[in-house]
C-alpha positions in Angstrom: -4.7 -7.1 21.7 -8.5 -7.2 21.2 -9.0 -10.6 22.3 -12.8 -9.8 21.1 -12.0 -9.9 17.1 -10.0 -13.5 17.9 -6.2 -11.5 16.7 -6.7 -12.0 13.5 -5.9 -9.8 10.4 -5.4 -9.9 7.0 -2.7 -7.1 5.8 -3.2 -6.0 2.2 0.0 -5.1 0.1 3.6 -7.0 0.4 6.1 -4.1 -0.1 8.2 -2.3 2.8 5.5 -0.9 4.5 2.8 -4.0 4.2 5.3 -6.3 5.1 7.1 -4.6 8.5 3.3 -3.3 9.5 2.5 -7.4 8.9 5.5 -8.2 11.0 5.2 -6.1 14.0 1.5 -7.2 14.2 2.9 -10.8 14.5 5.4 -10.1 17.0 3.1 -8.5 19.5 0.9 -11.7 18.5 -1.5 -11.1 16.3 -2.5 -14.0 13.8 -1.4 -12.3 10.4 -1.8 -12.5 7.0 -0.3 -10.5 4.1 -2.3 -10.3 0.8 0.4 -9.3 -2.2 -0.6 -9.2 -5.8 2.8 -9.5 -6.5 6.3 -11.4 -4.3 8.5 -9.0 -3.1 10.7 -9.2 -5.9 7.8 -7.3 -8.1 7.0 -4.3 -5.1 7.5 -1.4 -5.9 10.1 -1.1 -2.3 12.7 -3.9 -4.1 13.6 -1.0 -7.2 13.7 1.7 -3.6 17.8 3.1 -3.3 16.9 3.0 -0.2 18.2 5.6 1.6 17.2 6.9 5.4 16.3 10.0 5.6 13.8 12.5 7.4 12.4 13.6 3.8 9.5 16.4 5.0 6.2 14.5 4.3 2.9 15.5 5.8 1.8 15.1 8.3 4.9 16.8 9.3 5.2 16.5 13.3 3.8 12.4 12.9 6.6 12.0 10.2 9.0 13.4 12.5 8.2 10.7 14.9 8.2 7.9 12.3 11.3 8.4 10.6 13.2 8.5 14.4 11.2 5.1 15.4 12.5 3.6 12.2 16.1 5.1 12.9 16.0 3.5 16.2 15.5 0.0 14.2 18.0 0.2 11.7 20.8 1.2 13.5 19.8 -1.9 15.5 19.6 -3.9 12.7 23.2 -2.3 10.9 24.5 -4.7 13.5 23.8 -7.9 11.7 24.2 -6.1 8.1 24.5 -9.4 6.0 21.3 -10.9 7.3 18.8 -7.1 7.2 20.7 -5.7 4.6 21.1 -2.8 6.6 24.4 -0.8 7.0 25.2 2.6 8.4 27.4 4.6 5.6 29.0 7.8 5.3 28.1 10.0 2.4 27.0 14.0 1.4 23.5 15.4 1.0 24.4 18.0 -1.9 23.0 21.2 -1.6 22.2 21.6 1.6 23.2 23.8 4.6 23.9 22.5 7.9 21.5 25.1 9.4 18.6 23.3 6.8 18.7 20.6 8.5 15.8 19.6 10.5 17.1 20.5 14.4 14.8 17.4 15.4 17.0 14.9 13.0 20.4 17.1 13.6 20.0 16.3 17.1 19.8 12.5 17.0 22.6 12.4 14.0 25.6 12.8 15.9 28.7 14.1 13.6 26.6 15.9 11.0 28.6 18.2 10.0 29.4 20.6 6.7 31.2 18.6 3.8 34.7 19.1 2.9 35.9 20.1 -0.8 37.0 16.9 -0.9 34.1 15.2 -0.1 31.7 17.4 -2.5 32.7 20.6 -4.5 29.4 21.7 -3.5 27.7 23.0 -0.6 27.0 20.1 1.4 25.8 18.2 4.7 27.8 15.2 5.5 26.4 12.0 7.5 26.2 9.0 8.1 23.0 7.1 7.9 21.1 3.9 7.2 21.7 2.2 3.6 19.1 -0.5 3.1 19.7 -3.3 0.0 16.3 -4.2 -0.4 17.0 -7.1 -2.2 18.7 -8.7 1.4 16.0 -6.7 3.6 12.7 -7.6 1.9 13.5 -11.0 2.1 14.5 -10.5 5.9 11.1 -8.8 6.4 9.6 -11.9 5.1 11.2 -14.6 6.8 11.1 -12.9 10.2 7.9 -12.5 9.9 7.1 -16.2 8.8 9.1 -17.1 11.8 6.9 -15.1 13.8 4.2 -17.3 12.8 2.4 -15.1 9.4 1.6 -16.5 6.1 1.6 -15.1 2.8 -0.7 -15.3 0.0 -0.4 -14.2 -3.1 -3.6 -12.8 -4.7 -5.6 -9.9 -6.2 -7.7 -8.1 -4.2 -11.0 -6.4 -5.5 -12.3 -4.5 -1.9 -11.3 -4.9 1.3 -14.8 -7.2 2.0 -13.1 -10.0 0.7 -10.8 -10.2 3.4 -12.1 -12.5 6.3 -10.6 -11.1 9.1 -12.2 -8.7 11.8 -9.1 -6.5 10.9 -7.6 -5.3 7.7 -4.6 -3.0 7.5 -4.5 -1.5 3.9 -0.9 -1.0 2.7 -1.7 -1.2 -0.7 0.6 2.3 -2.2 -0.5 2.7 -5.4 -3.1 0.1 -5.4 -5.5 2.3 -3.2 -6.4 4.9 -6.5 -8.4 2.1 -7.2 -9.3 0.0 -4.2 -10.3 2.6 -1.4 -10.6 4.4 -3.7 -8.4 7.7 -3.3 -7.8 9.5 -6.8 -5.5 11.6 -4.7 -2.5 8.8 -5.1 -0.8 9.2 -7.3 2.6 7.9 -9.3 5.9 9.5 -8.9 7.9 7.6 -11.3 11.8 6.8 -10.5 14.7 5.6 -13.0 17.5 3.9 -11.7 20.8 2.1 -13.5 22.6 -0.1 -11.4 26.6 -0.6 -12.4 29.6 -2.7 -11.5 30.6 -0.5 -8.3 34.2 1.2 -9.2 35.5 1.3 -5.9 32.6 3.8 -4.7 32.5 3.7 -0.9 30.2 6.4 -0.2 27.0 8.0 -1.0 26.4 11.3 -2.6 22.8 13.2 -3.8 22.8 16.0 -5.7 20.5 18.4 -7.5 21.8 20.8 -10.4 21.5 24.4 -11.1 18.9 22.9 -13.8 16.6 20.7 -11.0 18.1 17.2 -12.0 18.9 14.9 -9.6 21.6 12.7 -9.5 22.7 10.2 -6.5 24.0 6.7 -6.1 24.2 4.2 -3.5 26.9 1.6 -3.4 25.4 -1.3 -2.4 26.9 -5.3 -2.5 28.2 -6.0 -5.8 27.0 -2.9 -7.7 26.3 0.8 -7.4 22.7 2.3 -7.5 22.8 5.3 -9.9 19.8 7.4 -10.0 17.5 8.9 -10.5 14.2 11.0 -11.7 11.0 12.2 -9.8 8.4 12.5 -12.4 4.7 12.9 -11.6 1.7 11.4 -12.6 4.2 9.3 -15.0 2.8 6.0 -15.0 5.3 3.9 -17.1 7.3 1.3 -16.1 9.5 0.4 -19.1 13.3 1.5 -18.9 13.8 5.1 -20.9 17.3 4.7 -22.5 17.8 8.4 -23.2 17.0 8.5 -19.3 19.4 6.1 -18.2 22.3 8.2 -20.5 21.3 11.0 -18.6 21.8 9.5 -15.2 25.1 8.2 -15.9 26.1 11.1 -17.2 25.0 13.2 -14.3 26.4 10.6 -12.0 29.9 10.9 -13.5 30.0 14.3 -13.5 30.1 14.1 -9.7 32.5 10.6 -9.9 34.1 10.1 -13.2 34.9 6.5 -13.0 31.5 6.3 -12.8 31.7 7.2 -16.9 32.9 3.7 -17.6 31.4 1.6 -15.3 29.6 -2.2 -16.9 25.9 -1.5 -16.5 24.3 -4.6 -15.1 20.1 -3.9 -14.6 17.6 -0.8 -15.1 14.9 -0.4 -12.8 11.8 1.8 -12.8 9.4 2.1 -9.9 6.1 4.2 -9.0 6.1 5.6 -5.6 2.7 5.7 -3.9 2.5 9.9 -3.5 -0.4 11.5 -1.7 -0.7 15.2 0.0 -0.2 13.6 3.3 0.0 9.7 4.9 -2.9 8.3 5.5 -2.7 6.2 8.7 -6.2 6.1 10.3 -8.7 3.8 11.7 -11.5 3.7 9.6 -14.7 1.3 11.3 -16.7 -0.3 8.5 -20.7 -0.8 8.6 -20.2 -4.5 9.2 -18.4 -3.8 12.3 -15.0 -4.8 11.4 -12.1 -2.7 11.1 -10.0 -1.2 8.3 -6.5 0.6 9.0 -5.2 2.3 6.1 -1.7 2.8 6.3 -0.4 4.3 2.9 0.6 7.5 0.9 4.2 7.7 1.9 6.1 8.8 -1.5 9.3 8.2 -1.9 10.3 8.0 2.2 8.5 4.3 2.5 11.8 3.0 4.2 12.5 6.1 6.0 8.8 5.5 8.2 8.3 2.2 8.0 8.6 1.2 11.4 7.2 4.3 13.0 4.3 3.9 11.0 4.1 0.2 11.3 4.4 0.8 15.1 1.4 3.0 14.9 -0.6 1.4 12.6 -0.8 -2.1 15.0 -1.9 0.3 17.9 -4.9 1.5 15.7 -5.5 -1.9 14.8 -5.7 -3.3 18.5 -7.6 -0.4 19.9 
């Protein structure tokens, strides 16, 4: 740590990203704060599914090495799955061939292997990987990190000079169109329905002949059903004719899902960019400004990883 700048830094943005960059920072004993507009409860990363895996983001070899780092963690953290919210769970990638897979991931994914007809009518990879319930691991993020001696602050921030730290870690997502600003973020809006689970043990995603997804997720006490990818979509109001639609395409695949009590839509914006940006940027008044954000939809696939990286730039 630079002794030089006193340890201190002020992390913009609360979600998945803001907060595990926050907490790593702590842990290696920085003196942290987090700057969120919004609680956890309002990010963007408590609507995620959240499934682990390496989705191909840019930069491609760095993402590589992120989503592995952030493997590492969670199977860790599977082992104490009512306290993270973590659990390692079996389930199919739909159309997808065993020799697509990345030979980077394939290696460190022992038992992937092609699904049965059982398991998916459909060509298929099975696997088993992290499941993250964000409603149990955002709130883990956040008291492990209080216990590692942060604080929190809820508050709108106008530009980065209003923090009053010699370091500032931007993991703002969406929020840095504006605040940076980058007009190359942009909004990938996702729908999900979440229903009573029907005895759904395993997850499945899909993609039909037409380009529609459908997945879900069983996660405690309900089953994620998604979902859409729409770009530059900006709305964050429930579509009903949506939500028909991804029941419908879910119970194709499952048909108990057809009658299944629907308890809560969700809609979230996923922070997209042409490629992470997670750089060291020095500003004229001879502080420092990390920006660690652009990640899409794979926020909980890198988090660690880039979290990981993101403290070294800020210490060096």
């Amino acid at each position: 740590m630079d002794s030089a700048r006193g340890g201190e830094v002020v992390v913009v943005g609360g979600g998945v990203v803001g907060l595990t960059t926050a907490l790593v920072l702590a842990e290696r004993g920085w003196r942290v704060r987090v700057w969120s507009r919004d609680p956890v409860e309002r990010t963007t990363s408590w609507v995620a599914g959240a499934l682990w895996w390496p989705y191909r983001i840019e930069p491609v070899v760095s993402a590589r090495g992120w989503a592995l780092r952030s493997l590492d963690v969670y199977e860790e953290l599977a082992t104490r799955p009512e306290a993270t919210g973590v659990r390692m769970v079996e389930g199919v990638l739909g159309e997808t061939a065993l020799d697509e897979a990345d030979a980077w991931a394939a290696a460190r994914l022992p038992g992937l292997r092609v699904s049965t007809a059982e398991e998916y009518s459909g060509s298929g990879v099975w696997a088993r990987l992290p499941l993250i319930d964000m409603s149990t691991h955002l709130p883990y993020l956040r008291e492990r990190f209080l216990a590692a001696g942060g604080a929190i602050e809820e508050r709108t921030v106008s530009g980065f000079a209003e923090a009053d730290a010699p370091v500032v870690v931007n993991c703002t997502g969406l929020g840095a169109r504006e605040l940076v600003p980058d007009p190359s973020v942009r909004p990938v809006r996702g729908q999900l329905v979440l229903v009573e689970n029907p005895g759904i043990h395993t997850w499945l995603t899909s993609t039909g002949p037409d380009g529609e997804m459908a997945y879900f997720f069983p996660q405690p006490g309900r089953l994620v059903l998604g979902g859409t990818a729409d770009d530059d979509v900006w709305s964050t109001e429930p579509d009903p004719a949506v939500a028909e639609a991804i029941v419908r395409r879910c119970a194709a695949l499952r048909p108990e899902i057809a009658g299944a009590r629907v308890l809560e839509h969700r809609v979230g914006l996923r922070p997209a960019r042409d490629a992470v940006r997670l750089e060291r940027e020095p500003l004229a008044d001879g502080r420092v400004l990390v920006h660690n954000y652009g990640h899409g939809g794979a926020g909980v696939t890198v988090a660690w990883g880039c979290a990981e990286e993101a403290a070294g730039l800020a210490a060096s």
